[in-house]
DSSP file (Angstrom, degrees, kcal/mol; ACC not computed):
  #  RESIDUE AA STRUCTURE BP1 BP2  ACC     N-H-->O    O-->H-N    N-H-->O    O-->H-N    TCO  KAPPA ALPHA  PHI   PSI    X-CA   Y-CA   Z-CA
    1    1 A X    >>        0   0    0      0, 0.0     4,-1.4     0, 0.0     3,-1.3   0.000 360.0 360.0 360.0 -13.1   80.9  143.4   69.4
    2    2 A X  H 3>  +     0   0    0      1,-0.3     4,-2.0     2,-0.2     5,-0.0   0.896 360.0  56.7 -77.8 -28.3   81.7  144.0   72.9
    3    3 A X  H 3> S+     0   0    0      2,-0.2     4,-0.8     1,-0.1    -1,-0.3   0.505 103.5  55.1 -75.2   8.4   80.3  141.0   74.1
    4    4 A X  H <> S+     0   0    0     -3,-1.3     4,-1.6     2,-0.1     5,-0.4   0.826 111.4  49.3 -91.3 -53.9   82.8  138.8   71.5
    5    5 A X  H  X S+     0   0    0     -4,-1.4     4,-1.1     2,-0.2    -2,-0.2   0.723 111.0  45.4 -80.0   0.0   85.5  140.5   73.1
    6    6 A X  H >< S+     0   0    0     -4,-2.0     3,-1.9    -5,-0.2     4,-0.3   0.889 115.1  50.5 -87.1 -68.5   84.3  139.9   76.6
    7    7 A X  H >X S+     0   0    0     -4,-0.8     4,-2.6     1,-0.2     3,-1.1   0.507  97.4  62.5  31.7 -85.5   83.7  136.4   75.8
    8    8 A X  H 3< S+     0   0    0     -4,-1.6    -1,-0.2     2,-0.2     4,-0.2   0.755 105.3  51.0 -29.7 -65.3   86.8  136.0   74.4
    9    9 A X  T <X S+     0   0    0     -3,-1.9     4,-0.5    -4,-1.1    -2,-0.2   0.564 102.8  60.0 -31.2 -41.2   88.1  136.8   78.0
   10   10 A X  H <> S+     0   0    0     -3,-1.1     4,-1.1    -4,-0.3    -2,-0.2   0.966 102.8  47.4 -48.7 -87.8   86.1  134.5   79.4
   11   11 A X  H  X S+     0   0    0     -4,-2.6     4,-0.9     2,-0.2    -2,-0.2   0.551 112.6  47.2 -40.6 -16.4   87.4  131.8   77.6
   12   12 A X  H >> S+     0   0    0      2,-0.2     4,-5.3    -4,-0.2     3,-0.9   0.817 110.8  62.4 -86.6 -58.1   91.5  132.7   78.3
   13   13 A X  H 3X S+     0   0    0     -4,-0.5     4,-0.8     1,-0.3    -2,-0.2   0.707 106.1  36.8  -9.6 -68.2   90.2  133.0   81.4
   14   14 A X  H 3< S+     0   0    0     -4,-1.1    -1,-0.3     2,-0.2    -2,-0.2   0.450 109.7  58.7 -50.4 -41.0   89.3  129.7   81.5
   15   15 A X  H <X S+     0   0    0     -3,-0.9     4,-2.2    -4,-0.9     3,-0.3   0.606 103.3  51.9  11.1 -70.3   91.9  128.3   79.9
   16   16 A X  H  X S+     0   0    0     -4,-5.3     4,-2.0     1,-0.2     3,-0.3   0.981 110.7  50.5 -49.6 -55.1   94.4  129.6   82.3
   17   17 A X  H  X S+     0   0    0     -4,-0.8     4,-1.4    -5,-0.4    -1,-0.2   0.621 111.3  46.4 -41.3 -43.6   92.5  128.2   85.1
   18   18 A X  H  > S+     0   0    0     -3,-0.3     4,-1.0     2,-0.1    -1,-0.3   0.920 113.1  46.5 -79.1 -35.1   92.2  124.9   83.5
   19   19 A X  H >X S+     0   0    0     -4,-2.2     4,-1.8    -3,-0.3     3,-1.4   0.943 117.0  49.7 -90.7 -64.4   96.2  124.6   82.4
   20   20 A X  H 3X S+     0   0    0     -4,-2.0     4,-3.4     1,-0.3     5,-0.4   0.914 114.0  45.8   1.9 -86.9   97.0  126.0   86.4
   21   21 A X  H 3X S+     0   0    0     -4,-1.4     4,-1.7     2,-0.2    -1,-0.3   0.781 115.2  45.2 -43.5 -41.7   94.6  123.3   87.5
   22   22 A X  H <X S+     0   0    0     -3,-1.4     4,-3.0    -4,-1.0    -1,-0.2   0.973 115.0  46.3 -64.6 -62.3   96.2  120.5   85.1
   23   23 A X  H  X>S+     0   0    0     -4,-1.8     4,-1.6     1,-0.2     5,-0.6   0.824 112.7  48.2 -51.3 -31.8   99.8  121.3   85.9
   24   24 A X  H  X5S+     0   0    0     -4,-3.4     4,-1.5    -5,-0.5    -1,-0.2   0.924 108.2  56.0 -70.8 -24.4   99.0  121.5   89.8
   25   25 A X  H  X5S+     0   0    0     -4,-1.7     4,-2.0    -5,-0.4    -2,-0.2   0.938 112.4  44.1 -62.1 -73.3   97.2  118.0   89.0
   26   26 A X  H >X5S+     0   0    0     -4,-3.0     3,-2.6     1,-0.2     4,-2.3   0.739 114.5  49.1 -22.5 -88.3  101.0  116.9   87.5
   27   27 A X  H 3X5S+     0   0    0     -4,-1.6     4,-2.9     1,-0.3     5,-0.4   0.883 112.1  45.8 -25.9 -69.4  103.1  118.4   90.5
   28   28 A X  H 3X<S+     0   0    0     -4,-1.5     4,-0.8    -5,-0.6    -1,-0.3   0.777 106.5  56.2 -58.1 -19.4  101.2  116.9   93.0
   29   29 A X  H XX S+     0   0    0     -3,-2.6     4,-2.1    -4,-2.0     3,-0.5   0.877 113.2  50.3 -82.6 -46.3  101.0  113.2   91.3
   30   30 A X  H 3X S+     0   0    0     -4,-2.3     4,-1.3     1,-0.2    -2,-0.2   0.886 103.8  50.2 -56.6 -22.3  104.8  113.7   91.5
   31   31 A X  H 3X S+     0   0    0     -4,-2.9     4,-1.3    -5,-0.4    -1,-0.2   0.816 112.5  54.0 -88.9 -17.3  105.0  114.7   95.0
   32   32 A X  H XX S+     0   0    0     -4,-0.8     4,-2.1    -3,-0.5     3,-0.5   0.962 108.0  46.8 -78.0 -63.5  102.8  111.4   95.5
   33   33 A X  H 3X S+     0   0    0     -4,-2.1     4,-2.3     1,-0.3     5,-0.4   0.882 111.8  52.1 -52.9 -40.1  105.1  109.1   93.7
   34   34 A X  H 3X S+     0   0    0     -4,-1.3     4,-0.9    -5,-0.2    -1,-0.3   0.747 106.5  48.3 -51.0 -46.8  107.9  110.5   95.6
   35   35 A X  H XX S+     0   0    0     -4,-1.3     4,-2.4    -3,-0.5     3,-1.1   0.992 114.5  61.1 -65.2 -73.3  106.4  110.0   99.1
   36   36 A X  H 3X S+     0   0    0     -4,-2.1     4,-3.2     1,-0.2    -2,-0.2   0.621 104.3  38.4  22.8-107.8  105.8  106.5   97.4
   37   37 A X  H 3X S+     0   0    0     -4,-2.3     4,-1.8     2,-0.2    -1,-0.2   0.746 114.4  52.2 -51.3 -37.9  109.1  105.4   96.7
   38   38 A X  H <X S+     0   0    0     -3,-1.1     4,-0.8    -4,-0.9    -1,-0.2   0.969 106.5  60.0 -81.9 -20.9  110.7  106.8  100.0
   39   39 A X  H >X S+     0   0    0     -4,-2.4     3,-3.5     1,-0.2     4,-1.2   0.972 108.2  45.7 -63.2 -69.4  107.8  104.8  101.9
   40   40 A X  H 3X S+     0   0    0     -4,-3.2     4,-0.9     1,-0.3    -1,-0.2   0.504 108.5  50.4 -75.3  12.1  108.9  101.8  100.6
   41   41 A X  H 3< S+     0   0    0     -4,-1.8     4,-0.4    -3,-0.2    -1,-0.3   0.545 112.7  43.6 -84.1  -7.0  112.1  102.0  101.0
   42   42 A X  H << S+     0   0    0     -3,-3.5    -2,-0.2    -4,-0.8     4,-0.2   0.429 106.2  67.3-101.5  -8.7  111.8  102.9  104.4
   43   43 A X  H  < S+     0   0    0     -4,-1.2    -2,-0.2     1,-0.2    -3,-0.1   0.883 107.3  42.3 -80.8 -51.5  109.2  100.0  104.4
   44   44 A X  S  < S+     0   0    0     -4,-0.9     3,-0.3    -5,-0.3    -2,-0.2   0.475 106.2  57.3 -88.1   9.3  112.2   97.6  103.7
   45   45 A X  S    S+     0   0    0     -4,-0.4     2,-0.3     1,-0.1    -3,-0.2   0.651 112.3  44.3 -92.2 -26.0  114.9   99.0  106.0
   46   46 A X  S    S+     0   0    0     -5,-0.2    -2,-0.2    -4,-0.2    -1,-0.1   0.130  77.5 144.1 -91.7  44.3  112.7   98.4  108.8
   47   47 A X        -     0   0    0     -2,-0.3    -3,-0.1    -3,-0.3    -4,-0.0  -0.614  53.4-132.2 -86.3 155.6  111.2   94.7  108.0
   48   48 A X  S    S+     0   0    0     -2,-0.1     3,-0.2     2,-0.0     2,-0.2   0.347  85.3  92.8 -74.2   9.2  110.8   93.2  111.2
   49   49 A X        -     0   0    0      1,-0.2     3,-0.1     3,-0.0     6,-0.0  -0.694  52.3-178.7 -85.1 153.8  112.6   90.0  109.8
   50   50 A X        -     0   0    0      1,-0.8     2,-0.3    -2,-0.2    -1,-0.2   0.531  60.4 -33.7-132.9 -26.7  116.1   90.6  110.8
   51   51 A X  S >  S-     0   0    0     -3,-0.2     3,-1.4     1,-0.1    -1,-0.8  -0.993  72.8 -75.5-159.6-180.0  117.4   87.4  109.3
   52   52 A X  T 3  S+     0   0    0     -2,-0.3     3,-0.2     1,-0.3    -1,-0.1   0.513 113.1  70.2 -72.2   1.4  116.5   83.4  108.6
   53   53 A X  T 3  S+     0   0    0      1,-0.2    -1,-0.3     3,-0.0     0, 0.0   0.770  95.2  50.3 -44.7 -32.5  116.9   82.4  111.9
   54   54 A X  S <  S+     0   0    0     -3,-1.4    -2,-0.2     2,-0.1     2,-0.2   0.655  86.9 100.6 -91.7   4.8  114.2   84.0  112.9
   55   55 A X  S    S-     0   0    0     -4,-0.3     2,-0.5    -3,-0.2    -6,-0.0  -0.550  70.1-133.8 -56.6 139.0  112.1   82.6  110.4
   56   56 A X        -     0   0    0     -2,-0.2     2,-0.5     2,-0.0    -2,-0.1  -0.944  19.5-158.3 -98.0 122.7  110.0   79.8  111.6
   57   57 A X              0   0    0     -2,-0.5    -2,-0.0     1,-0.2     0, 0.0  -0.845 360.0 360.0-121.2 117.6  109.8   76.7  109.4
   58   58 A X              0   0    0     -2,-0.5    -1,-0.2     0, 0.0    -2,-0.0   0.486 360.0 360.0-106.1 360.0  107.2   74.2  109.4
């Protein structure tokens, strides 16, 4: 019987480890979107167009 309750251990064990791992997956996909979003805003205050004059139109 001792080995179902080691086992048993295992497996929480395991369990914690995966639900850690999951959540860390989740955080880190947020911190990504975040980076995202502020690159492309930062992508469009700096576009090098600065207005339609300087467009060239053929």
């Amino acid at each position: 019987m001792a080995c179902r309750g080691c086992l048993e251990c295992l497996l929480k064990l395991l369990n914690f480890l995966m639900t850690v791992a999951g959540l860390t997956m989740v955080g880190y996909g947020f911190y990504l979107f975040v980076k995202y979003k502020d690159a492309a805003d930062t992508v469009m205050l700096f576009s090098p167009v600065g207005s339609d004059q300087d467009l060239i139109h053929i």
